[in-house]
ZAZAKE-602178 format. One record per residue: y, z, x of N, C-alpha, C in turn; residue in three letters. Coordinates in steps of 0.1 Angstrom, whole numbers, padded with zeros to 4 digits, always signed. Example, Ala and Ser with C-alpha at 12.3 -4.5 7.8 and 13.67 -1.06 7.14 Angstrom:
# ZAZAKE-602178
-0057+0078+0132-0045+0078+0123-0033+0078+0132ALA-0022+0071+0128-0011+0071+0137+0000+0079+0129SER
This chain:
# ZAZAKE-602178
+0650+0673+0814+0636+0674+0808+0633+0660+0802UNK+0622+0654+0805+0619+0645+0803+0611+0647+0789UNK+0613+0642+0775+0606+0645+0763+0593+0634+0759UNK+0592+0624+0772+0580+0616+0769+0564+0621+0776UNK+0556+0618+0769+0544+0624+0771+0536+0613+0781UNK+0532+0619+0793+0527+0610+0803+0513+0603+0798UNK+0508+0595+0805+0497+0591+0804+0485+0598+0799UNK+0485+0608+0813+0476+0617+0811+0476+0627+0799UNK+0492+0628+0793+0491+0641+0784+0484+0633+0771UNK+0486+0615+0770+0478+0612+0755+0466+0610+0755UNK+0459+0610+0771+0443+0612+0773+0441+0619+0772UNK+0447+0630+0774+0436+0648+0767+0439+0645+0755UNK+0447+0645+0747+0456+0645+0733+0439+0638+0726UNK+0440+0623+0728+0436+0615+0717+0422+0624+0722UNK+0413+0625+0735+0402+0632+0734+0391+0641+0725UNK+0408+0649+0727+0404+0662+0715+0405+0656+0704UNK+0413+0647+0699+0413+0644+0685+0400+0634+0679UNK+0396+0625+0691+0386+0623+0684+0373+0630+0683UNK+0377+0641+0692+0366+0653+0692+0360+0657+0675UNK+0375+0664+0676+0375+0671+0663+0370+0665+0651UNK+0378+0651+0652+0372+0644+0640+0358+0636+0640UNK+0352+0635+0650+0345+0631+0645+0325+0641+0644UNK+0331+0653+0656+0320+0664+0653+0321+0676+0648UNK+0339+0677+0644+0340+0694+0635+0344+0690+0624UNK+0350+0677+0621+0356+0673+0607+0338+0676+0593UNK+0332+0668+0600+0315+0664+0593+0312+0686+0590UNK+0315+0695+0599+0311+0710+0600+0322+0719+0593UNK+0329+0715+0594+0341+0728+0591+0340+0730+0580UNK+0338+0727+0566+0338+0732+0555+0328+0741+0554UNK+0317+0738+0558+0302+0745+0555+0302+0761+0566UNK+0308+0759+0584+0310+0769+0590+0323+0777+0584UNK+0331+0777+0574+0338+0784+0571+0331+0790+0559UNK+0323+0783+0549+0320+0788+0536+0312+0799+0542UNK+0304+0796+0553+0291+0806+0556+0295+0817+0570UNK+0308+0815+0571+0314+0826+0580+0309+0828+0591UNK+0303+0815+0602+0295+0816+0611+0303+0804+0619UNK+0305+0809+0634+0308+0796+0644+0298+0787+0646UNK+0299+0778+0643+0284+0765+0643+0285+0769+0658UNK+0272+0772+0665+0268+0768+0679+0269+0761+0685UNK+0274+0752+0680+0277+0735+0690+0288+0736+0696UNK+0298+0745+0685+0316+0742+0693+0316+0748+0708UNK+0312+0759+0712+0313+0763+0725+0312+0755+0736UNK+0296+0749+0732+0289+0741+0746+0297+0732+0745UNK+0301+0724+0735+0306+0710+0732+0321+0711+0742UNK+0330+0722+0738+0342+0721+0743+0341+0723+0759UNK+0331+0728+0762+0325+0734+0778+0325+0721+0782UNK+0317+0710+0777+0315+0697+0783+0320+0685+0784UNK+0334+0690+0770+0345+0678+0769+0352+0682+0784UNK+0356+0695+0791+0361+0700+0800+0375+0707+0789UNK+0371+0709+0781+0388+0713+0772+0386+0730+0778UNK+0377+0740+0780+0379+0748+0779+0382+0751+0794UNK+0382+0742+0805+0395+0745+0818+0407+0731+0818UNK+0411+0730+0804+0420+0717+0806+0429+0722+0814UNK+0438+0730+0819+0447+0734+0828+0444+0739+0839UNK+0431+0745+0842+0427+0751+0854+0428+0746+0862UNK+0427+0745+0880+0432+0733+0891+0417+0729+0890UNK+0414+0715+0895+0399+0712+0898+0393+0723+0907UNK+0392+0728+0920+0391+0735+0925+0388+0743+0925UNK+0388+0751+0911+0379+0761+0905+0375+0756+0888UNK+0373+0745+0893+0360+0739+0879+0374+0731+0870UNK+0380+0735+0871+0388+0728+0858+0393+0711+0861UNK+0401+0711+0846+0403+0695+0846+0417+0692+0852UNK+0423+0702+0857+0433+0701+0865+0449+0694+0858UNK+0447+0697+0845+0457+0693+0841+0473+0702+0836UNK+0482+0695+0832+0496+0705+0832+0494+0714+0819UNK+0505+0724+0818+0509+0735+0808+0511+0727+0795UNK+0520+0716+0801+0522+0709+0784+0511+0704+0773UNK+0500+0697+0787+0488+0694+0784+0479+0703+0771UNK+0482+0719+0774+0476+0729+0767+0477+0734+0760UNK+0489+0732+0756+0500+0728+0742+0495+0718+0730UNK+0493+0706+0738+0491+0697+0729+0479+0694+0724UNK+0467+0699+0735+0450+0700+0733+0451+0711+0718UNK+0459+0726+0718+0461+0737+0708+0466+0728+0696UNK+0473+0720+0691+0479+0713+0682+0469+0705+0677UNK+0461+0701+0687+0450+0689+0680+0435+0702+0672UNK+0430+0708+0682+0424+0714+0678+0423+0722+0663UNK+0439+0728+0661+0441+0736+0651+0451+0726+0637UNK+0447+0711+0638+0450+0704+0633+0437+0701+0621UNK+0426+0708+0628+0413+0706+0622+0411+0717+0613UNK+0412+0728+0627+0409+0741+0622+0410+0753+0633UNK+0416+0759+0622+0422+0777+0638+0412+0783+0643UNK+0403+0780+0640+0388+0787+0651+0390+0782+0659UNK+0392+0765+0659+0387+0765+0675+0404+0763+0679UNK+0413+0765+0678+0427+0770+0690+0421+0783+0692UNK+0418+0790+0684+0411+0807+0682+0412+0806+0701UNK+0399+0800+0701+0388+0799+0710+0397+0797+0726UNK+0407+0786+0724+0414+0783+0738+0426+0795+0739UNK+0429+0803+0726+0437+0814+0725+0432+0822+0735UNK+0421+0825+0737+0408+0838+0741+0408+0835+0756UNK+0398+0827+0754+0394+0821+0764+0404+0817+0777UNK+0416+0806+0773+0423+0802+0779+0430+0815+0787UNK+0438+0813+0771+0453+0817+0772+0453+0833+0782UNK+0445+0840+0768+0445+0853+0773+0440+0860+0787UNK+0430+0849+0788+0416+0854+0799+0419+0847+0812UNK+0417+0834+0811+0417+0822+0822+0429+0822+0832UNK+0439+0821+0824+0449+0819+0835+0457+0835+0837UNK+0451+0846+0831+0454+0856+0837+0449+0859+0853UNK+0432+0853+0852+0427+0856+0867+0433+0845+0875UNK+0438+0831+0870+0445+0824+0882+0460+0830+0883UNK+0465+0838+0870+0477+0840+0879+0476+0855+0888UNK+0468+0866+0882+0462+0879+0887+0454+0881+0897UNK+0442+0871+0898+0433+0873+0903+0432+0870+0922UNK+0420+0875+0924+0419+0875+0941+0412+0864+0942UNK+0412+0852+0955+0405+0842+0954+0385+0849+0951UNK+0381+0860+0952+0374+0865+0953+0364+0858+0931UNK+0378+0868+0930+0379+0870+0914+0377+0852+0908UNK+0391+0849+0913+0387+0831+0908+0374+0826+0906UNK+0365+0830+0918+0352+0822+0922+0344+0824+0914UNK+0342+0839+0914+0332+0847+0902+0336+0843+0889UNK+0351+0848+0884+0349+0841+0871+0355+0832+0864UNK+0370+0831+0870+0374+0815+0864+0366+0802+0872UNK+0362+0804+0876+0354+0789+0876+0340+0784+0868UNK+0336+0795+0866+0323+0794+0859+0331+0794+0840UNK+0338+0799+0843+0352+0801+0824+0350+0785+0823UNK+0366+0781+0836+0368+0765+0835+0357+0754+0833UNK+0345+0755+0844+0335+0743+0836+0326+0750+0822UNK+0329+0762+0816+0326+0762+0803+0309+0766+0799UNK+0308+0774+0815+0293+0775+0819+0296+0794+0813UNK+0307+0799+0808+0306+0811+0809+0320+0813+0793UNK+0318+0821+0789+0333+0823+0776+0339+0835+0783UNK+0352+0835+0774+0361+0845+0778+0367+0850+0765UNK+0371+0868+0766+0377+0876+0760+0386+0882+0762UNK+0395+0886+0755+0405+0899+0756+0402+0909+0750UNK+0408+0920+0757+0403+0933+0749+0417+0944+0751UNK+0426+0943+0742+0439+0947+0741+0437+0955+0728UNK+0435+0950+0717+0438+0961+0700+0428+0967+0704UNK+0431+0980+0696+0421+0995+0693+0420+0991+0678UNK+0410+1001+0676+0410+1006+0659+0423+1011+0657UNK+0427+1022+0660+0443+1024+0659+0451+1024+0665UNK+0451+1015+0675+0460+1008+0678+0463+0992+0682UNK+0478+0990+0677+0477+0973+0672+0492+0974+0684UNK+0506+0971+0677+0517+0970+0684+0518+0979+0693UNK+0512+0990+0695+0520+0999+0701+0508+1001+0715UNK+0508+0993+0725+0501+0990+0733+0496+1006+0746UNK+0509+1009+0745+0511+1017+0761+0501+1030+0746UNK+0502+1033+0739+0492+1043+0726+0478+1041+0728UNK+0477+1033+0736+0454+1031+0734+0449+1040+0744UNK+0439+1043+0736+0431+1055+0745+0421+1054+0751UNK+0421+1038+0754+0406+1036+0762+0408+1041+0773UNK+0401+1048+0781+0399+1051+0803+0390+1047+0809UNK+0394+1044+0816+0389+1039+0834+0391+1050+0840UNK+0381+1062+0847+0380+1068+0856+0373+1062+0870UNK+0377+1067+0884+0374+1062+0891+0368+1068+0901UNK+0356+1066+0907+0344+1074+0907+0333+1067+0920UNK+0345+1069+0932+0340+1056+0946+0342+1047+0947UNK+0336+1038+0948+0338+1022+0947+0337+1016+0932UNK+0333+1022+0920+0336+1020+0902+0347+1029+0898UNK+0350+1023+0889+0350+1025+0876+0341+1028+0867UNK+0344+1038+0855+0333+1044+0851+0347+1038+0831UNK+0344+1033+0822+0349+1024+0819+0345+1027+0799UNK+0357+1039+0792+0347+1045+0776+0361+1037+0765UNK+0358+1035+0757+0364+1029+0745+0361+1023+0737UNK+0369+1016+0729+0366+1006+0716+0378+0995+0714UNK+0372+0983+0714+0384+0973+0714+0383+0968+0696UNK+0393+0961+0690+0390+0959+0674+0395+0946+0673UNK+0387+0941+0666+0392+0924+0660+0395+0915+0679UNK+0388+0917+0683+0383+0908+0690+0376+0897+0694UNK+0383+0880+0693+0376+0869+0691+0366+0866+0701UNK+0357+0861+0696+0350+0857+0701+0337+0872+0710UNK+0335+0879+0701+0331+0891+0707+0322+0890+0710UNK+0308+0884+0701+0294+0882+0706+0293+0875+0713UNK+0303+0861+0714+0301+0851+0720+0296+0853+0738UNK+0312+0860+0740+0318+0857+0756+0307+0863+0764UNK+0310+0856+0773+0305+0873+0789+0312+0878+0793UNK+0327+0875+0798+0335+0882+0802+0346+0886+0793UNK+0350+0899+0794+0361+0906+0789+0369+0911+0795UNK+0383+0906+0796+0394+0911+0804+0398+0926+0792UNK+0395+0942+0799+0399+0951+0795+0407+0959+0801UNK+0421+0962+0791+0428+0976+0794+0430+0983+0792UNK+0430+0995+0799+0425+1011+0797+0436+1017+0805UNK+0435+1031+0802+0439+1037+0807+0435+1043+0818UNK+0444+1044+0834+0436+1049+0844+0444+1058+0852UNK+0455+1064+0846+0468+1074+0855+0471+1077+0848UNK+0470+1090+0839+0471+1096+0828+0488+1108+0831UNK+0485+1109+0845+0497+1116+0851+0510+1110+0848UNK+0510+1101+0850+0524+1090+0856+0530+1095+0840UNK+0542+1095+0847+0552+1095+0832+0555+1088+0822UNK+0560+1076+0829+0560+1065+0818+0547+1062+0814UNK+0539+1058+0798+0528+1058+0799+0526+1036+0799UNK+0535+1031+0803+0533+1018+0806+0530+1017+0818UNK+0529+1027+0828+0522+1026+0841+0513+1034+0843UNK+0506+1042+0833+0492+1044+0832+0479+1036+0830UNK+0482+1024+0831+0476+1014+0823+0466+1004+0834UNK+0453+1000+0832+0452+0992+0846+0443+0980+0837UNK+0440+0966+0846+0430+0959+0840+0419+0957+0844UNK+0410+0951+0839+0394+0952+0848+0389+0939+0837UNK+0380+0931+0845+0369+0922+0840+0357+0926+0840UNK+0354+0927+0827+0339+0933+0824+0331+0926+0820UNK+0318+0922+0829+0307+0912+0821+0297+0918+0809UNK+0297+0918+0803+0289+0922+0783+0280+0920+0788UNK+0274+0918+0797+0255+0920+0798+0253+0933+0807UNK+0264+0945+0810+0265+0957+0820+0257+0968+0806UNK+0253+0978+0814+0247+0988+0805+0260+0993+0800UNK+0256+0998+0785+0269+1006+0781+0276+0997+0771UNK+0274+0986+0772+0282+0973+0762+0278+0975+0752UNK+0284+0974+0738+0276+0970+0728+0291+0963+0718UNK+0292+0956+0711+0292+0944+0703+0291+0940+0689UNK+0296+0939+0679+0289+0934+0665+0303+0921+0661UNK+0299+0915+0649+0309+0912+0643+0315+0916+0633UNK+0322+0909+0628+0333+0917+0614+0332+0904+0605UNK+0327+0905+0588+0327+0900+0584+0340+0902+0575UNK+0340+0893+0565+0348+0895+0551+0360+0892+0557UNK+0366+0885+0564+0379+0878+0566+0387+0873+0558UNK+0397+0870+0554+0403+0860+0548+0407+0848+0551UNK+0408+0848+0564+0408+0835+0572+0401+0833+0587UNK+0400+0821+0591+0395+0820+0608+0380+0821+0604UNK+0374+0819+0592+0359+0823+0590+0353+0818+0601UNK+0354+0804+0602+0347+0795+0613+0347+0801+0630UNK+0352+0811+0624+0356+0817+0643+0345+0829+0642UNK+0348+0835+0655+0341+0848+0656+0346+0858+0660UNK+0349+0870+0654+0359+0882+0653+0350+0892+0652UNK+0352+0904+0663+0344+0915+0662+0351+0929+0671UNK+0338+0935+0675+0344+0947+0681+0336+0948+0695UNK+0341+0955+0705+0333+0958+0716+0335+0970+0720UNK+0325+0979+0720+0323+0994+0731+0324+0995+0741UNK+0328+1002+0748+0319+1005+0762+0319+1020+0763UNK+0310+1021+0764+0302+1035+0764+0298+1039+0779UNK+0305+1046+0791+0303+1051+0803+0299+1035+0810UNK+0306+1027+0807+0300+1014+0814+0312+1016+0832UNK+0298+1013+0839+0307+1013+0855+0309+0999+0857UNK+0317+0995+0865+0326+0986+0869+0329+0983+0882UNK+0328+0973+0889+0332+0974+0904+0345+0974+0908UNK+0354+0984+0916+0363+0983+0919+0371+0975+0921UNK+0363+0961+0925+0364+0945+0927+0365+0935+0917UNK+0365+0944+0905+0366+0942+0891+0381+0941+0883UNK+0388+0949+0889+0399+0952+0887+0409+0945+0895UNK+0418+0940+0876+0422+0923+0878+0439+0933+0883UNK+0445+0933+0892+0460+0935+0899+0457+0949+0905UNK+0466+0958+0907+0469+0970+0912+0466+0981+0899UNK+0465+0994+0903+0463+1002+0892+0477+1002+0887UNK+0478+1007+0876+0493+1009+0867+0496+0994+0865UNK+0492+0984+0872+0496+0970+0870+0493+0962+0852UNK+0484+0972+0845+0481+0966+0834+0487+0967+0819UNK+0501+0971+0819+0506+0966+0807+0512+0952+0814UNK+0521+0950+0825+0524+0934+0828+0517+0924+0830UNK+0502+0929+0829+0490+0918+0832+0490+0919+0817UNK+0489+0927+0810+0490+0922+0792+0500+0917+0786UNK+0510+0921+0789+0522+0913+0787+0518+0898+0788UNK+0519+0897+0803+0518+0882+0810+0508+0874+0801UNK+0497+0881+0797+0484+0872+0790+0492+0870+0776UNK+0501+0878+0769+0506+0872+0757+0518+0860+0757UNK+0520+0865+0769+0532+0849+0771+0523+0838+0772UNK+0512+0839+0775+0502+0823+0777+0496+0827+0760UNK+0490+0835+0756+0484+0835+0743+0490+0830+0733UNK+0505+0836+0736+0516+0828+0726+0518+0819+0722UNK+0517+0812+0734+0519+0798+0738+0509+0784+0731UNK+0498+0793+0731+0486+0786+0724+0488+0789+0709UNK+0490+0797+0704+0491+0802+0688+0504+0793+0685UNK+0516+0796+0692+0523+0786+0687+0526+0771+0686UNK+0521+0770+0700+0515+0755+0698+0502+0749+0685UNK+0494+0758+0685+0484+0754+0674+0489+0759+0662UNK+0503+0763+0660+0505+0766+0641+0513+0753+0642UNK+0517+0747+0650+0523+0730+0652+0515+0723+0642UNK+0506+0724+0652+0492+0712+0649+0485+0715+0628UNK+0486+0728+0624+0487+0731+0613+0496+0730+0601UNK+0508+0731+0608+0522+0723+0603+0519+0704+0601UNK+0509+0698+0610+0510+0688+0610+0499+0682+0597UNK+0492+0695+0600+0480+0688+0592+0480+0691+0577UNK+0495+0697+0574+0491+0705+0559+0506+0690+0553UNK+0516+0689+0567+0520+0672+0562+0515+0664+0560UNK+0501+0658+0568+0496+0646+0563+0484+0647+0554UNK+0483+0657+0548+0471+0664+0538+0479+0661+0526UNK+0497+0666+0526+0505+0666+0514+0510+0650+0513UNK+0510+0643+0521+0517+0631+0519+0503+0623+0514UNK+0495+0623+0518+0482+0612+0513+0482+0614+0499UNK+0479+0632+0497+0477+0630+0481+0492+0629+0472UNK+0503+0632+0478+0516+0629+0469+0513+0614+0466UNK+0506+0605+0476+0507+0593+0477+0496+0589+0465UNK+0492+0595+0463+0477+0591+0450+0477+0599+0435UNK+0483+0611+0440+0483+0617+0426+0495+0613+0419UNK+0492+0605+0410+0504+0603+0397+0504+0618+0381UNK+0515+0612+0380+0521+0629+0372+0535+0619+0364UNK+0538+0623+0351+0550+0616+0342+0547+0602+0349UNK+0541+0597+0349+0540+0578+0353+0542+0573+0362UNK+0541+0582+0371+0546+0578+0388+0539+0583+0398UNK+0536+0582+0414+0536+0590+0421+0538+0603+0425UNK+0533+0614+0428+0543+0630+0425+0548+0626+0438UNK+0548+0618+0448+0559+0617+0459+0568+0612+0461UNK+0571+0609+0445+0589+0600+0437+0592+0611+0435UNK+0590+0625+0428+0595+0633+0429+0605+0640+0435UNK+0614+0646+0435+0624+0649+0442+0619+0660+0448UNK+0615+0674+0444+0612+0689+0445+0599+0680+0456UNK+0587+0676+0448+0580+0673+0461+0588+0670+0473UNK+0593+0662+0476+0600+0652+0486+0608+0665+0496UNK+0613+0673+0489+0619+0683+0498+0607+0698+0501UNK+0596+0694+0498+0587+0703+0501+0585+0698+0517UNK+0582+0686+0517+0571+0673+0525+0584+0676+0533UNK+0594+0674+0532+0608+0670+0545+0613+0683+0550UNK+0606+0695+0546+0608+0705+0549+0595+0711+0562UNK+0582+0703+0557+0574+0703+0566+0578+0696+0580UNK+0584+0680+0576+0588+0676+0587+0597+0680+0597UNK+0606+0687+0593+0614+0696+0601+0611+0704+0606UNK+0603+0711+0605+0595+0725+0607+0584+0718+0623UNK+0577+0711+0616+0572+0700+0628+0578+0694+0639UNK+0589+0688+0638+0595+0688+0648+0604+0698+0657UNK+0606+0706+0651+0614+0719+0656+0598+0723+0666UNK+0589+0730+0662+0575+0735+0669+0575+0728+0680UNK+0574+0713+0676+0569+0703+0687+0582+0702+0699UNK+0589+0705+0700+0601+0704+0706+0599+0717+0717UNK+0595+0730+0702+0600+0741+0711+0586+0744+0720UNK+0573+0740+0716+0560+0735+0726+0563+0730+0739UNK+0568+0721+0739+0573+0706+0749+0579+0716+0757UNK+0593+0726+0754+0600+0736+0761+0594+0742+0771UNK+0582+0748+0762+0576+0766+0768+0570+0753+0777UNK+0559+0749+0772+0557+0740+0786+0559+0735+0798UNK+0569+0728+0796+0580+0730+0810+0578+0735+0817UNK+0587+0750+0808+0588+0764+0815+0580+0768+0827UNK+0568+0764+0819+0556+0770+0824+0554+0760+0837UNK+0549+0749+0836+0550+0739+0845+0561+0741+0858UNK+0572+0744+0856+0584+0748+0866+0581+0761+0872UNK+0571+0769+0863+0573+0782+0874+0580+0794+0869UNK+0592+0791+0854+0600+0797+0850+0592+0809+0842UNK+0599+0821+0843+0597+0834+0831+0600+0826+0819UNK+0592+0831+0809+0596+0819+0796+0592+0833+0784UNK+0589+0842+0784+0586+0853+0776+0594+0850+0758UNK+0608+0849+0766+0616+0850+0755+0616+0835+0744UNK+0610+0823+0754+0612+0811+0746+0600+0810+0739UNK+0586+0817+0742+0576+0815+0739+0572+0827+0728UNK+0584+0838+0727+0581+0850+0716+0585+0836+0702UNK+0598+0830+0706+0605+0823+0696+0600+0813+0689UNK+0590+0807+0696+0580+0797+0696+0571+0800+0686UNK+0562+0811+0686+0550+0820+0682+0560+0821+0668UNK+0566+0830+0668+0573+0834+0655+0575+0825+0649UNK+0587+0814+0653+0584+0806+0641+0578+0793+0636UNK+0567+0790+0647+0558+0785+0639+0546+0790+0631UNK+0544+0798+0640+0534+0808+0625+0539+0811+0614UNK+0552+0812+0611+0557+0814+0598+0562+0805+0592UNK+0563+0790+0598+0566+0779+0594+0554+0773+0589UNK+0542+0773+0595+0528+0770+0593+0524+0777+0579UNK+0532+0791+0578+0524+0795+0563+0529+0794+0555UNK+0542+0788+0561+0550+0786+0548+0548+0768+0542UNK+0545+0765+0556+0536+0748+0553+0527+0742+0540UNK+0515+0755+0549+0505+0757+0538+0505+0765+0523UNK+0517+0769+0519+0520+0773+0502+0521+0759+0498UNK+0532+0757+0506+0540+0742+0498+0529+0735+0495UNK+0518+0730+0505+0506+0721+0506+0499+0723+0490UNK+0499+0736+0494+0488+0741+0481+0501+0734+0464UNK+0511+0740+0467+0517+0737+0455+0519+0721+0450UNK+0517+0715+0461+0520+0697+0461+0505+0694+0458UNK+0493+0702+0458+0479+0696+0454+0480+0706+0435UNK+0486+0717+0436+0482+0718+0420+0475+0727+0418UNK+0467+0726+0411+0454+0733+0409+0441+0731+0421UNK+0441+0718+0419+0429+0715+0433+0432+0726+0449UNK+0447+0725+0450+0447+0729+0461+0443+0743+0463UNK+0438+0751+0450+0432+0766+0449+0415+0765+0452UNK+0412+0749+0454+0399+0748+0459+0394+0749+0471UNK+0386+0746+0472+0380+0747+0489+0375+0731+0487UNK+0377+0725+0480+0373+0711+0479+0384+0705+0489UNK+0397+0707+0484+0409+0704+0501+0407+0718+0507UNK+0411+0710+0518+0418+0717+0532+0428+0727+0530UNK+0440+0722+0522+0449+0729+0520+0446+0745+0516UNK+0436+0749+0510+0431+0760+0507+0427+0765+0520UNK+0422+0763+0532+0418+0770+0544+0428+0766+0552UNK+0436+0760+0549+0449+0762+0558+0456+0775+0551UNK+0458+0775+0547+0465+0789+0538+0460+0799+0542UNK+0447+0804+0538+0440+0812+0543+0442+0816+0561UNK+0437+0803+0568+0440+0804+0582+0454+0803+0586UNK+0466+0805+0582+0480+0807+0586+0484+0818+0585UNK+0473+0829+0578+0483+0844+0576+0479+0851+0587UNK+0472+0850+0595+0460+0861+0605+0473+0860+0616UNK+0476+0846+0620+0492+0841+0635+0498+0850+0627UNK+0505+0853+0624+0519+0864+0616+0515+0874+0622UNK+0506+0877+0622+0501+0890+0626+0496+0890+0640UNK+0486+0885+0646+0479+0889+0656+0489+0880+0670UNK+0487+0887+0680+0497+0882+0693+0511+0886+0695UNK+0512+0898+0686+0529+0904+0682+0532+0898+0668UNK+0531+0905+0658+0539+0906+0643+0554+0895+0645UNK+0555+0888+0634+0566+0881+0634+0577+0897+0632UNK+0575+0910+0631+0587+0919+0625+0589+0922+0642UNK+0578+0921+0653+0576+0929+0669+0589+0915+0677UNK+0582+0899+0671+0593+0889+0674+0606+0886+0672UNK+0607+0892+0659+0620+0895+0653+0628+0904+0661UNK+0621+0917+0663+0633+0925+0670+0633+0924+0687UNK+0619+0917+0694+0624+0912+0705+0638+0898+0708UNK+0644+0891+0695+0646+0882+0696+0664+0886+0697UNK+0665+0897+0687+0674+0906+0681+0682+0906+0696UNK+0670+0917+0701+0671+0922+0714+0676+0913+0727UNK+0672+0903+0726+0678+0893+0738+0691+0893+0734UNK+0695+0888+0718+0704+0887+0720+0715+0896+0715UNK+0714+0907+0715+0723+0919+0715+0729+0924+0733UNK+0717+0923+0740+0722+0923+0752+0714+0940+0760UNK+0703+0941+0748+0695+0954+0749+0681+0949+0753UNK+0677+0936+0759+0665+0935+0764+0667+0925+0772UNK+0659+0927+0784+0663+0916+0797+0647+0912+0803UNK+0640+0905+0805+0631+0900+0813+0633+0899+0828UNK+0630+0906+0835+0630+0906+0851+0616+0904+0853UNK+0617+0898+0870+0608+0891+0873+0593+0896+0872UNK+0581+0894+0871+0568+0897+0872+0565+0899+0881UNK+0552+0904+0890+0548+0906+0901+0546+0888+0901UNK+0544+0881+0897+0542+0867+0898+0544+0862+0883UNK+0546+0853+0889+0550+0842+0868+0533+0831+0875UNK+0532+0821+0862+0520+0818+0860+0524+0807+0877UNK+0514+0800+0886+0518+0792+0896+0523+0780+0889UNK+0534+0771+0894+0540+0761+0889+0528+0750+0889UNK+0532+0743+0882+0521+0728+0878+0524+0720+0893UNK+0512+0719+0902+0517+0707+0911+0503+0700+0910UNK+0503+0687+0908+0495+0675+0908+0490+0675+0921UNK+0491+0676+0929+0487+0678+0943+0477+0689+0944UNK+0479+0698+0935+0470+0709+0943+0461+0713+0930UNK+0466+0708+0917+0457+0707+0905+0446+0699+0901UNK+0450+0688+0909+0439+0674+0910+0431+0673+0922UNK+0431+0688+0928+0425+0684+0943+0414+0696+0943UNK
């Protein structure tokens, strides 16, 4: 494995970074105080091409590698977790499900119109009561000729008002024994009768994002809608969290990064006993504890990427990834806060909405306790990954740039 970053991977890189800073840096304080996605981020990222940075050209995208998508999530959420939020959704969950699930039919209709950024994307996996325990949701899909007939409730759902499409799964074989193969998936466009939508206010974190709920109330569906085989949709949800992962833990990287160079500027200015506080010793091991943590993410990013680029099942490197950078990220942002003081309990720094936006990853995409005992599990010798009906297509420059 080659650990140097091509050409191309520091032309997306620096892109997004001067994206961020120079048209969400000027917004993000004010779209988080007022709990609203500024309307610009969407179209904006639609037209930088970030929101098909990995898609093949061929169906709209910028045809770039896995690693690529890694390191776009790190820049993004170096600003702020709304917008990784967004390539979480959109991307991870949605996008390259239909290129790795979908029928060239399905590609046309809606990953291409996703990848040029002419259309958003959703997942629709949590219930109201239900979170971990996936094969437990009670949404159904009845099937009723050539539809689906399509009743439930999805919860904490990004980007809910936003999107048009919603990758949903329901239940559609209530018979089958195991209930992990009662399960099917379907792409639903939110402008169908029967949709309805709101958001969720009072967050603790992610304000700048958009989190909500979506219904469907007897909404029909085209058979042609339905993303793999029936029963195929817990491993089509599975599969979407090994890419969603991948984004969350790559973007608590980029938040690890930014709560280091938030803590080292001001160690660098605030004096305390007649010195620098970054003469300090206790500081010094806050700050070098960040750096370690940073490099470990960035390493284990660079990995899943690969992975992914080769073609490989990567589930297990990418649970490990998720876990501990989200917990290295919130543990980033205490330290942050504690190396600013009192200020850092303001919203005047960053460090205060980094903190805030680090606790929501712990939780959402599999619980660090769900990562923990998958990890347990590999290595006890009581959990094994066998193959998928397909793993994501391998990265070829040949057929990505064409």
């Amino acid at each position: 494995m080659d650990f140097g970053l091509t050409p191309e991977h520091v032309q997306a890189q620096q892109m997004v970074r001067d994206f961020v800073q120079k048209e969400i840096a000027p917004i993000i304080k004010e779209a988080d105080r007022t709990q609203q996605m500024h309307p610009s981020i969407l179209p904006r990222m639609g037209e930088l091409g970030i929101l098909g940075i990995c898609i093949p050209q061929k169906y709209g995208g910028q045809g770039f590698d896995y690693i690529t998508l890694g390191l776009v999530c790190e820049e993004l959420e170096a600003m702020d977790t709304s917008l990784r939020v967004v390539m979480s959704v959109h991307m991870g969950l949605n996008s390259l499900a239909i290129l790795q699930w979908g029928t060239e039919e399905q590609k046309q209709k809606f990953l291409a119109p996703q990848a040029k950024g002419e259309k958003y994307a959703m997942f629709g996996l949590t219930e109201p009561g239900v979170g971990s325990d996936v094969a437990a949701m009670s949404s159904s899909a009845r099937r009723d000729g050539d539809e689906y007939i399509i009743n439930g409730e999805k919860m904490w759902i990004s980007l809910a008002t936003k999107a048009h499409h919603i990758l949903w799964v329901a239940r559609t074989n209530p018979e089958r024994p195991d209930p992990h193969d009662q399960l099917s998936a379907f792409i639903i466009e939110t402008d169908r009768p029967g949709v309805t939508r709101g958001d969720i206010h009072g967050k603790l974190g992610v304000r700048a994002g958009s989190t909500g709920w979506v219904n469907c109330q007897d909404v029909r569906v085209p058979a042609a809608n339905r993303l793999g085989e029936e029963g195929e949709g817990f491993k089509i949800a599975m599969s979407c969290l090994d890419n969603g992962r991948y984004t969350v833990g790559s973007g608590a990287v980029g938040l690890i990064r930014a709560c280091l160079e938030a803590s080292t500027s001001y160690a660098n200015t605030r004096r305390a006993f007649g010195r620098e506080i970054g003469k300090h010793q206790l500081v010094q091991e806050k700050i070098a504890k960040m750096v370690r943590d940073y490099e470990y993410g960035r390493l284990m990013t660079l990995k899943v990427g690969w992975m992914k680029n080769m073609g490989l099942r990567n589930t297990k490197e990418t649970s490990l990834l998720k876990w501990f950078a989200t917990d290295a990220s919130f543990q980033a942002a205490h330290e942050a806060i504690q190396i600013h003081g009192a200020y850092g309990y303001s919203d005047e720094y960053d460090v205060e909405r980094y903190l805030r936006n680090s606790r929501g990853a712990i939780i959402y995409e599999g619980t660090s306790e769900i990562h923990m005992l998958m990890q347990a599990g590999y290595a006890l010798g009581y959990r094994a990954d066998g193959p998928l009906r397909c793993e994501l297509p391998p990265y070829d420059p040949a057929v990505w740039e064409s």
